[in-house]
N, CA and C of each residue as an Amber inpcrd file, in Angstrom:
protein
   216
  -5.5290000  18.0610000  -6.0570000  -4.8980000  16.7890000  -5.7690000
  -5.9780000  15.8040000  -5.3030000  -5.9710000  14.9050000  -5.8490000
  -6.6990000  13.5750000  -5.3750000  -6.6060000  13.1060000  -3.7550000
  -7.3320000  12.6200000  -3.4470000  -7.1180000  11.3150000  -2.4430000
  -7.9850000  10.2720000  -2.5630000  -6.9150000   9.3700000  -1.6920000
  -7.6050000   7.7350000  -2.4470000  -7.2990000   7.0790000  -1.0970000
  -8.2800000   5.8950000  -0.6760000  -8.0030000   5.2550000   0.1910000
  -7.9080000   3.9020000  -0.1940000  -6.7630000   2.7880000   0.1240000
  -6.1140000   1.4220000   0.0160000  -6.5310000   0.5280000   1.2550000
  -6.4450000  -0.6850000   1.0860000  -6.7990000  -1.6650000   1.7940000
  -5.8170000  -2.5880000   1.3590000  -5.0270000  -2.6940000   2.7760000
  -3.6360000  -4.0600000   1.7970000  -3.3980000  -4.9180000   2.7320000
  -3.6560000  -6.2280000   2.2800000  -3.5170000  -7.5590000   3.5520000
  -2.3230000  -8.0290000   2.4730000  -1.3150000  -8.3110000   3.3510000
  -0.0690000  -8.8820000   2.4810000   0.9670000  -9.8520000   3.8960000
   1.7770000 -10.8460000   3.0790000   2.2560000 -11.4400000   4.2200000
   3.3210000  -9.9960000   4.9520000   3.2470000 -11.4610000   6.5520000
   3.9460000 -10.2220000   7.3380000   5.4410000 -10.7770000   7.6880000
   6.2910000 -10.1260000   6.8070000   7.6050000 -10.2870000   6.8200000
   8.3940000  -8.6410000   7.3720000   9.7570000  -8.5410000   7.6640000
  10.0470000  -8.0180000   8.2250000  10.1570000  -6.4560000   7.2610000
  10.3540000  -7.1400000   5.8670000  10.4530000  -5.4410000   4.4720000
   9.6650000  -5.4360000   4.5310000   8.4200000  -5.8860000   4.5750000
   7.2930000  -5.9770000   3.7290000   6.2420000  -4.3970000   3.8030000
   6.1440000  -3.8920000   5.2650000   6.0540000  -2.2330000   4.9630000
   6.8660000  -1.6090000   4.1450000   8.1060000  -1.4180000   4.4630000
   8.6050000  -0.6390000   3.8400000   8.6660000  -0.9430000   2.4700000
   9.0090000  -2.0310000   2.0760000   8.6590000  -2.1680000   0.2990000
   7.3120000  -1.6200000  -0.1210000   6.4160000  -1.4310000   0.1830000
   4.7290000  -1.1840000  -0.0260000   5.2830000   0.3590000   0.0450000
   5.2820000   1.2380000   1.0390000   5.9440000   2.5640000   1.2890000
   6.6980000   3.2040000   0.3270000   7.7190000   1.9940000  -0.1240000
   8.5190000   2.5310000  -1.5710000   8.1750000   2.7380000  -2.3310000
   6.8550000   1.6470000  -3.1030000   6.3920000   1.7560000  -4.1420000
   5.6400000   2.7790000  -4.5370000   4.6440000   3.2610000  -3.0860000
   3.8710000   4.1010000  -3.2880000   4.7550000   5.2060000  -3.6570000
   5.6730000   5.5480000  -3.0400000   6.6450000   6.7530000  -2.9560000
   7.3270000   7.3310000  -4.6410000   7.6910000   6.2800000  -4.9710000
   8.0670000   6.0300000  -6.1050000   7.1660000   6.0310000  -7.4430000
   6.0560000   5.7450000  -6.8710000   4.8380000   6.1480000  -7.9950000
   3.9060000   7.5550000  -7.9780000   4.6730000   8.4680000  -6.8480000
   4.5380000   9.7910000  -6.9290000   2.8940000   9.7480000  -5.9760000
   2.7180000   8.9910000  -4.8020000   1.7790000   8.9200000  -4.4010000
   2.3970000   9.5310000  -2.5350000   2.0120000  10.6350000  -2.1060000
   2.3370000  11.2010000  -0.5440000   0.8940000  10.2000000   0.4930000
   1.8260000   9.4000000   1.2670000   0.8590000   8.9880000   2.2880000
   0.4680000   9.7910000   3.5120000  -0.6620000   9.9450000   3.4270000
  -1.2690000  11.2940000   4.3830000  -2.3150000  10.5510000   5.9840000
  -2.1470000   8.8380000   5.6210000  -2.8630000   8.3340000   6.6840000
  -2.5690000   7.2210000   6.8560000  -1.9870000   6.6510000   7.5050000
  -1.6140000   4.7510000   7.8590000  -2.1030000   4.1100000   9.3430000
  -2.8690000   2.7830000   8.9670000  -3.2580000   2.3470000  10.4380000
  -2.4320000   1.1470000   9.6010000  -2.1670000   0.4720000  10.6270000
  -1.4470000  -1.0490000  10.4300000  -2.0960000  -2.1990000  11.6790000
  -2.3120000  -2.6590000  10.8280000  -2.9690000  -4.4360000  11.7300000
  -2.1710000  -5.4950000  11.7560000  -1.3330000  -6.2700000  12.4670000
  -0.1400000  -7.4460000  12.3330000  -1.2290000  -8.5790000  13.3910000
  -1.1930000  -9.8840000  12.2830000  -1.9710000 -10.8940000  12.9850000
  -0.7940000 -11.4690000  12.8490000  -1.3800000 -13.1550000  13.0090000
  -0.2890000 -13.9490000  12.9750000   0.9020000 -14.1960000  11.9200000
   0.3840000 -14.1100000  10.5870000   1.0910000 -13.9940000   9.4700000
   1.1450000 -13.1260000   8.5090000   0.1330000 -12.2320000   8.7200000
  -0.2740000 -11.1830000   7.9220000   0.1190000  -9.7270000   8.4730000
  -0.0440000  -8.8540000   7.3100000  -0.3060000  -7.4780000   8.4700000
  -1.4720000  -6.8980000   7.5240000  -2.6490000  -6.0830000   7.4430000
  -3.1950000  -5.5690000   7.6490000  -3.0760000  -3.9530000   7.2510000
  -3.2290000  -3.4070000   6.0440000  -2.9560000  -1.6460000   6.0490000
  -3.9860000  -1.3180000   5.4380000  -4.4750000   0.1000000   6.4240000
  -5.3060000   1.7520000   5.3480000  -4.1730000   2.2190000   5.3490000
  -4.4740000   2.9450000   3.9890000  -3.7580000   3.6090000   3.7900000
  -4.6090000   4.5930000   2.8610000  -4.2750000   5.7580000   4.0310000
  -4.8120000   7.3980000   3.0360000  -3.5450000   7.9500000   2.0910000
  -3.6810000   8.1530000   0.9500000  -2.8550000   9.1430000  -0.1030000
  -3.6270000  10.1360000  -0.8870000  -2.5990000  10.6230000  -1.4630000
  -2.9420000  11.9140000  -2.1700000  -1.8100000  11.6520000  -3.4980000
  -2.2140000  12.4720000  -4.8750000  -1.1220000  12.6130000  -5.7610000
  -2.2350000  13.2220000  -6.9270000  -1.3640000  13.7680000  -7.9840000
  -2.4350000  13.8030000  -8.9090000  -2.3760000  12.7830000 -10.1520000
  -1.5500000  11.5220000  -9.8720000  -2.0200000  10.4080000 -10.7430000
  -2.9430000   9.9240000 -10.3140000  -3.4230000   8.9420000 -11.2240000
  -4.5010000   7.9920000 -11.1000000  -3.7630000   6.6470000 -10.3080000
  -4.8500000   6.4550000  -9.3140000  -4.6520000   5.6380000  -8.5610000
  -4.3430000   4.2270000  -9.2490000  -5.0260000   3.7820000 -10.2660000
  -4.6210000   2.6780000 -11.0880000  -3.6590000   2.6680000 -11.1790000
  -2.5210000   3.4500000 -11.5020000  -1.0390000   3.3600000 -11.9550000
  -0.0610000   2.9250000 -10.5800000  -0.6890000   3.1250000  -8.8140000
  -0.2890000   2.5260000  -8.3900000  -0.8200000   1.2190000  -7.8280000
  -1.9420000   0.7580000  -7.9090000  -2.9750000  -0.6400000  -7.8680000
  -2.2580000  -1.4260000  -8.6810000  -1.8560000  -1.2600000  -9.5870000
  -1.4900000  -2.4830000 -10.7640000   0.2250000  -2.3950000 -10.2850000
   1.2250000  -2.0870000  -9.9610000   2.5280000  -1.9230000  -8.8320000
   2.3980000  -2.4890000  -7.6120000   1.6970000  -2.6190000  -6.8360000
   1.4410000  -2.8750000  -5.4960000   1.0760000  -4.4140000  -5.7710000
  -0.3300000  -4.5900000  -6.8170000  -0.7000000  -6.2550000  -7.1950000
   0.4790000  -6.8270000  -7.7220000   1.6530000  -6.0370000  -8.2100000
   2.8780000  -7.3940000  -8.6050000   3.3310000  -7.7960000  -7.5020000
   3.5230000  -7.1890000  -6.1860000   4.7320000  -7.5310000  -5.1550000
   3.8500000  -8.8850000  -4.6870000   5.1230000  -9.9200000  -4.4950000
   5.1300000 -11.1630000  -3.7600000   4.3920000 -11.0890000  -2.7370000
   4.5080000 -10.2860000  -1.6270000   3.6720000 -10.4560000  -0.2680000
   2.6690000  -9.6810000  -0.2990000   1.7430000  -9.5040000  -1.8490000
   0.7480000  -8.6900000  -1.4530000  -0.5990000  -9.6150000  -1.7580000
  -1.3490000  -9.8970000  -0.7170000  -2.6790000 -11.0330000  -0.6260000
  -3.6670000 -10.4410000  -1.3420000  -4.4110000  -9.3500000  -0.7060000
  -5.6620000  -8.4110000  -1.4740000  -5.1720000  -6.8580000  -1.1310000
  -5.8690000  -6.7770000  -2.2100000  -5.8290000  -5.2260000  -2.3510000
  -6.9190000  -4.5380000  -2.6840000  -8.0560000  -3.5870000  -1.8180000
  -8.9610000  -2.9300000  -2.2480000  -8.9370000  -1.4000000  -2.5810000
């Protein structure tokens, strides 16, 4: 099994984890590490996973959602 580490600055609304959480979930990706950062408008996520897809298949899912700023 893979692991991959994410970098996600996205606005900070009240779904806005848990929609990110879904997607990953839903794209067959287990989150094995989360720190979260909430500034003024933003929040801030690492995020450690594991799966044996390719991480691309969830990078290009995550870049459609509305409140997502950057993604590394």
């Amino acid at each position: 099994m893979q692991q991959y580490q994410l970098t996600i600055k996205a606005g900070r609304r009240p779904e806005t984890l848990e929609r990110l959480l879904r997607v990953m979930r839903h794209r067959g990706f287990e989150v094995i590490g989360l720190q979260t950062e909430t500034r003024q408008s933003e929040i801030r996520l690492q995020v450690r996973l594991q799966s044996e897809r390719p991480v691309e298949l969830l990078f290009n899912q995550l870049a459609k959602l509305p409140d997502v700023m950057e993604l590394h």
